[in-house]
C-alpha positions as a Python dict, from the first residue, in 0.01 Angstrom:
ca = {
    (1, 'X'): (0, 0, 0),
    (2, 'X'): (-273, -239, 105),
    (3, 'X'): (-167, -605, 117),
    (4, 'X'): (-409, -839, 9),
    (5, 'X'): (-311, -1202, 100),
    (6, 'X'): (-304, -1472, -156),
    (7, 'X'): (-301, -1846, -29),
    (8, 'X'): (-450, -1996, -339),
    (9, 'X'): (-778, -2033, -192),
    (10, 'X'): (-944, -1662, -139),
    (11, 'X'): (-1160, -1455, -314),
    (12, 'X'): (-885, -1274, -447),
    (13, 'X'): (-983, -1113, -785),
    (14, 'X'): (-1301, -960, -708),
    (15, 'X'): (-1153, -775, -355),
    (16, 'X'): (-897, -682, -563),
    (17, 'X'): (-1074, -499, -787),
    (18, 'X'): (-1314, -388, -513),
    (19, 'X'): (-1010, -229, -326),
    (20, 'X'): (-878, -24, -626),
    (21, 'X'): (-1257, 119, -727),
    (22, 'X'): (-1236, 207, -317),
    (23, 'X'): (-903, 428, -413),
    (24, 'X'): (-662, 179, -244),
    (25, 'X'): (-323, 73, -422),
    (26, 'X'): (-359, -313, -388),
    (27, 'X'): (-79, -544, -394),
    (28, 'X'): (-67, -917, -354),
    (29, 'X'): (132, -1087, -116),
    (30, 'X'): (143, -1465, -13),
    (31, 'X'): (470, -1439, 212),
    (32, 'X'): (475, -1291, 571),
    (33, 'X'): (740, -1041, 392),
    (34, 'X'): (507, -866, 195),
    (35, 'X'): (297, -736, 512),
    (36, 'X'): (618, -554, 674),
    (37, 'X'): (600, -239, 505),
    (38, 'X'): (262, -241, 415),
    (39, 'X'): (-17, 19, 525),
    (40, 'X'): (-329, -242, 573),
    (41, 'X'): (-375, -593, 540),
    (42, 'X'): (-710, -779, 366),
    (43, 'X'): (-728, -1148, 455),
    (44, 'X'): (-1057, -1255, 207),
    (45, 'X'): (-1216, -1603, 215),
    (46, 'X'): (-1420, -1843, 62),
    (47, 'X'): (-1450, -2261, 71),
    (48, 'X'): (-1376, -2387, 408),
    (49, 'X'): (-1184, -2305, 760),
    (50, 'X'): (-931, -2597, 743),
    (51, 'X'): (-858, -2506, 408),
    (52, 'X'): (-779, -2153, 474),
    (53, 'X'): (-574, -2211, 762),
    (54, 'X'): (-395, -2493, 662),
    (55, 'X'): (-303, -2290, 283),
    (56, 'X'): (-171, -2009, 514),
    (57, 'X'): (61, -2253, 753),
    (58, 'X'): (200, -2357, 432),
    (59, 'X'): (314, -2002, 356),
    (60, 'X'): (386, -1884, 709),
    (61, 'X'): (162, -1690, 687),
    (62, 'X'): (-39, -1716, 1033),
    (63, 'X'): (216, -1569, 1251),
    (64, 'X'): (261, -1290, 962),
    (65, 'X'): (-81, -1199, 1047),
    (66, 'X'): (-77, -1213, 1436),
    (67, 'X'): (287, -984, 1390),
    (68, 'X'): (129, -760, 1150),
    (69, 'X'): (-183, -730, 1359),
    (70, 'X'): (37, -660, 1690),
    (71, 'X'): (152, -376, 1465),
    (72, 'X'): (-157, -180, 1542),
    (73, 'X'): (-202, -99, 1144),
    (74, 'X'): (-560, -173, 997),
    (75, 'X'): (-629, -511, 906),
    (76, 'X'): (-982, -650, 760),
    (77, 'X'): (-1066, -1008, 726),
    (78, 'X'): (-1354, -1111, 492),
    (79, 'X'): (-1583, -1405, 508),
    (80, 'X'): (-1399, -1737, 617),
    (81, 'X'): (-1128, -1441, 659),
    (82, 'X'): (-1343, -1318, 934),
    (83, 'X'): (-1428, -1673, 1116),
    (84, 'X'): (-1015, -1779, 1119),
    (85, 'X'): (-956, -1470, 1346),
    (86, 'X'): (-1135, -1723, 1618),
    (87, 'X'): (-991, -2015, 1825),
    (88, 'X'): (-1158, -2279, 1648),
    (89, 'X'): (-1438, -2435, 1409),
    (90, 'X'): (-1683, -2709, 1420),
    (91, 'X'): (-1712, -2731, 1065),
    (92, 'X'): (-1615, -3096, 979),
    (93, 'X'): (-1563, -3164, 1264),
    (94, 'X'): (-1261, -2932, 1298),
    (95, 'X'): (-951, -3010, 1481),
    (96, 'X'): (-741, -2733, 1314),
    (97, 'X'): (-691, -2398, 1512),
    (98, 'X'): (-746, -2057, 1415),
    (99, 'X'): (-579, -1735, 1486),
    (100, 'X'): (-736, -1664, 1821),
    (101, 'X'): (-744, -1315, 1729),
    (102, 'X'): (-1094, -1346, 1926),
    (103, 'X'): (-1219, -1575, 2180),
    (104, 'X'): (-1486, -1800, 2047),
    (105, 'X'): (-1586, -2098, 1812),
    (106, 'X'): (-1702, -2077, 1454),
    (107, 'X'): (-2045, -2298, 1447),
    (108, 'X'): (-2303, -2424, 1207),
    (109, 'X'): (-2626, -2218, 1127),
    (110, 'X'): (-2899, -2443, 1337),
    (111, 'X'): (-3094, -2699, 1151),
    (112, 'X'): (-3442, -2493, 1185),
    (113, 'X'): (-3575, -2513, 826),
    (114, 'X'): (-3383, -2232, 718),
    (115, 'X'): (-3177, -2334, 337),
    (116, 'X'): (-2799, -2364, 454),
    (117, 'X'): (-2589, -2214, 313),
    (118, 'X'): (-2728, -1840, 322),
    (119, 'X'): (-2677, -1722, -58),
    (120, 'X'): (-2766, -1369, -88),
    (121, 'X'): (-2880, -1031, 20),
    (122, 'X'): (-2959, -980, 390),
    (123, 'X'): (-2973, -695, 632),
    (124, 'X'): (-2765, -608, 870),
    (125, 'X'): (-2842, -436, 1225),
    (126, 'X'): (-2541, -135, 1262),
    (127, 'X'): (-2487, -185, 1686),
    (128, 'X'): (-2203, 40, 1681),
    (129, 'X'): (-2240, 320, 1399),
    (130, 'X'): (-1882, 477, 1585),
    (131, 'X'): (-1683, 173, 1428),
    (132, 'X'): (-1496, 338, 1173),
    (133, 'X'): (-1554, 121, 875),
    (134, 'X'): (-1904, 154, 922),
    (135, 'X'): (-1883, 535, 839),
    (136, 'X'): (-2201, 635, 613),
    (137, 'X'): (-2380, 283, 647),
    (138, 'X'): (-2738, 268, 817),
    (139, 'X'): (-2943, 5, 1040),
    (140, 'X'): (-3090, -242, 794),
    (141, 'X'): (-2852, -197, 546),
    (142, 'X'): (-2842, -478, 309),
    (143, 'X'): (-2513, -683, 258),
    (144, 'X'): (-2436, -1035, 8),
    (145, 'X'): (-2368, -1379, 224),
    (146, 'X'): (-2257, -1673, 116),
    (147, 'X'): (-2155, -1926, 396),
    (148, 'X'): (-2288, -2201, 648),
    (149, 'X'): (-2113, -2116, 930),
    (150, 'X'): (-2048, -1812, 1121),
    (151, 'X'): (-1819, -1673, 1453),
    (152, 'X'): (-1985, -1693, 1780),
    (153, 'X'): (-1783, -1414, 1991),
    (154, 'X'): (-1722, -1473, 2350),
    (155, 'X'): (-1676, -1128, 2465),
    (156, 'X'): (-1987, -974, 2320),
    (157, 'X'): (-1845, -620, 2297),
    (158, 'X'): (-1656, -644, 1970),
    (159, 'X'): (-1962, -695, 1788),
    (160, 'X'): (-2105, -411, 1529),
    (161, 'X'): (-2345, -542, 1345),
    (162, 'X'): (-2600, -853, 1346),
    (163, 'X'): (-2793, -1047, 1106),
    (164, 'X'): (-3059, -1262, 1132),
    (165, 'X'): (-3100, -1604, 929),
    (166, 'X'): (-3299, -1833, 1140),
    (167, 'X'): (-3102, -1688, 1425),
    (168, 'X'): (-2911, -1394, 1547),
    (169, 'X'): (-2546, -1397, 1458),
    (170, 'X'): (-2220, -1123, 1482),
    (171, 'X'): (-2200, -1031, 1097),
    (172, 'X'): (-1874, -828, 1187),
    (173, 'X'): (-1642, -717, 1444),
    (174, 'X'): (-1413, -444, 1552),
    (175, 'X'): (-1131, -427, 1829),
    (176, 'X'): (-864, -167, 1787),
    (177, 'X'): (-722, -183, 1413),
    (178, 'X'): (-916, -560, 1372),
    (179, 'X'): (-1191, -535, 1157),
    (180, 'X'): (-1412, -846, 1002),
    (181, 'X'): (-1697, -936, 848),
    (182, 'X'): (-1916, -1224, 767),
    (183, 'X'): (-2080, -1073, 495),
    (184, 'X'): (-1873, -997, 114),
    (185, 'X'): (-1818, -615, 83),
    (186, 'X'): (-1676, -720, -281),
    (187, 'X'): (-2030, -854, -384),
    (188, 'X'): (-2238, -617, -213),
    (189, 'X'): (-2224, -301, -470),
    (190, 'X'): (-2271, 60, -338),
    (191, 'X'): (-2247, -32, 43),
    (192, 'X'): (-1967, -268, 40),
    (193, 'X'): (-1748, -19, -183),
    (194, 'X'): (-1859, 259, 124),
    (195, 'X'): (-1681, -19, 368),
    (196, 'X'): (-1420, -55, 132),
    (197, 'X'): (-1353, 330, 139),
    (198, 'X'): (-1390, 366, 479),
    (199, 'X'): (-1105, 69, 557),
    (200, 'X'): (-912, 259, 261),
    (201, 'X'): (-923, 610, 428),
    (202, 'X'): (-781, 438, 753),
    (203, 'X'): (-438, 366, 590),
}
């Protein structure tokens, strides 16, 4: 069974639904007891970091994840489920910390005449085609965004694949049984359900 965490304020339906057409059994959990006996976890995302983090303190939920995680079981975090895997945000000025799964700050895309957020399809640049989810996906692949804001990793090596938007940023990362990405597998049709398969076949 593949958890998929509810806090009230994730992209829940559509991953969902995105999971099971992958061939995953899906169930929804919003209490650290529903990750114990489960196979994977999915943290998705959308709206902003505080949010996210602050909905999952309410429910325990943060030290769930860093248990579950410690675990060594596959876990994948989507969107603003990707960028609370870091230490910290800038985005409103941010005092709230993440995870810390990763070294490394979540920042604003530079103000370089570039329309902020990014809203729609973009490639992506494979780096490491021998990260597991990544299974059957080629360089320049293209991938749905939606966001303003994105991880900058400290150590460099647990980036896969990067996208360009103005500037150069890590559109996902893999360490062990950690996966994330910045882009929405859920939105991005053939490709993202090959992700979603590939994080499926894992469990």
């Amino acid at each position: 069974m593949i958890a998929l965490l509810d806090y009230g304020a994730g992209n829940v339906r559509s991953v969902h639904k995105a999971l099971e057409t992958a061939g995953g059994k899906v169930s929804l959990v919003s209490s650290p007891d529903g990750m114990r006996d489960a196979a994977a976890v999915v943290l998705p995302g959308v709206g902003a970091f505080d949010d996210c983090v602050s909905a999952m303190a309410r429910q325990e939920l943060l030290e769930g994840i860093r248990e579950f995680i410690d675990t060594g079981r596959p876990f994948l975090g989507i969107c603003v489920g990707y960028q609370v895997l870091f230490e910290r945000s800038e985005e409103f000025n941010s005092c709230t910390k993440g995870l810390g799964v990763f070294e490394g700050s979540v920042v604003r895309f530079s103000d370089n005449g570039i329309k902020v957020p990014q809203i729609g399809w973009n490639q992506v640049n494979v780096l490491k085609p021998e990260c597991p989810i990544l299974k059957g996906i080629e360089p320049g692949s293209y991938f749905y965004f939606v966001h303003s804001y994105f991880p900058r990793p400290v150590d460099k090596n647990i980036v896969v694949t990067r996208t360009t938007y103005g500037e150069s940023f890590a559109s996902a990362v893999w360490r062990d049984n950690v996966f994330a990405t910045q882009f929405h597998p859920e939105k991005s049709q053939k490709l993202g359900l090959q992700l979603l398969r590939n994080f499926v076949a894992l469990t």
